[in-house]
C-alpha positions in Angstrom: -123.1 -22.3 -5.3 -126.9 -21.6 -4.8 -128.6 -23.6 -7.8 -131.8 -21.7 -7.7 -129.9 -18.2 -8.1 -129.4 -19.5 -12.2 -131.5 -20.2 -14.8 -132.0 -23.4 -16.4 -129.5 -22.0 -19.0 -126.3 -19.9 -19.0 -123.4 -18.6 -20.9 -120.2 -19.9 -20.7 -119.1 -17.0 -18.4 -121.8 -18.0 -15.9 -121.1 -21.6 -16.6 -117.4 -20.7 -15.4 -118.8 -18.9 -12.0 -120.9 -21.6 -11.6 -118.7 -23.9 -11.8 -116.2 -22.1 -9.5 -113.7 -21.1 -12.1 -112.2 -17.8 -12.7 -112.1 -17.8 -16.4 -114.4 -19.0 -18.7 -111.6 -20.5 -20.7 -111.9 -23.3 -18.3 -115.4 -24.3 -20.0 -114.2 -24.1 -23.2 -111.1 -26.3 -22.6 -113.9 -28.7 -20.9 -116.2 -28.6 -24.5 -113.2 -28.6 -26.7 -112.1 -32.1 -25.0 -115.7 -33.6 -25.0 -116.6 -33.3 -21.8 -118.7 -31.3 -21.7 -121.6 -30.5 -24.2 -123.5 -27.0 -24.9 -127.0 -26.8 -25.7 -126.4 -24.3 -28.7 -126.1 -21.1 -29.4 -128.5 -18.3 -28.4 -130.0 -17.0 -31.2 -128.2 -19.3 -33.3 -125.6 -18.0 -34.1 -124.5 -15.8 -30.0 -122.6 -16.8 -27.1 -122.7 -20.6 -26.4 -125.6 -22.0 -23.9 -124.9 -24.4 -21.0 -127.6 -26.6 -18.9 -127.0 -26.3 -15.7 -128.0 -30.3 -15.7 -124.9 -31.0 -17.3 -122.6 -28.7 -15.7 -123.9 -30.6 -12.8 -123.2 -33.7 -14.5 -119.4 -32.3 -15.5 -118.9 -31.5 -11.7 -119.2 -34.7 -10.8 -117.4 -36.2 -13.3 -119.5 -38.1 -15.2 -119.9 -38.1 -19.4 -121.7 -35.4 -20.9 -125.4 -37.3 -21.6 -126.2 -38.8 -25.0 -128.6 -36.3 -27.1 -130.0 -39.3 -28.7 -131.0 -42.3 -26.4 -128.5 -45.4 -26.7 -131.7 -48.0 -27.1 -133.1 -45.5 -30.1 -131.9 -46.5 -33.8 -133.2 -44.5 -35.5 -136.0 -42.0 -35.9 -139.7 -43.3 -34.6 -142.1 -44.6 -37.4 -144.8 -42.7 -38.9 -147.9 -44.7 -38.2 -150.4 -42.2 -39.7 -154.0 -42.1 -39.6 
């Protein structure tokens, strides 16, 4: 696995080849059981989109990372002009 041959993001067929598995159902299994998180869909509404940060992250077995940081309650203040 040559990191540098990918771009930063990839589709869950690449994510599967990336990842060393022969189908991409693998991936999906991997999302459906939290364990993994996409980054959205391209276009919105197209294929899923994986970072390759947290397939890394998936590959070595830690949690998917929090899209909102633990110490953050809520959304920052609006301290205007």
């Amino acid at each position: 696995m040559n990191r540098k041959a990918y771009p930063p993001f990839v589709t869950t067929a690449v994510a599967a080849e990336y990842c060393g598995y022969k189908e991409a159902s693998a991936i999906r299994k991997a999302h459906r059981e939290g364990r993994l998180r996409p980054v959205g869909r391209r276009g919105g509404t197209g294929p899923w989109m994986w970072a390759l940060e947290a397939l890394d992250r998936y590959l070595r077995g830690e949690p998917p990372a929090d899209t909102i940081a633990p110490d953050r309650l809520s959304a920052p203040l609006d301290e205007g002009d």
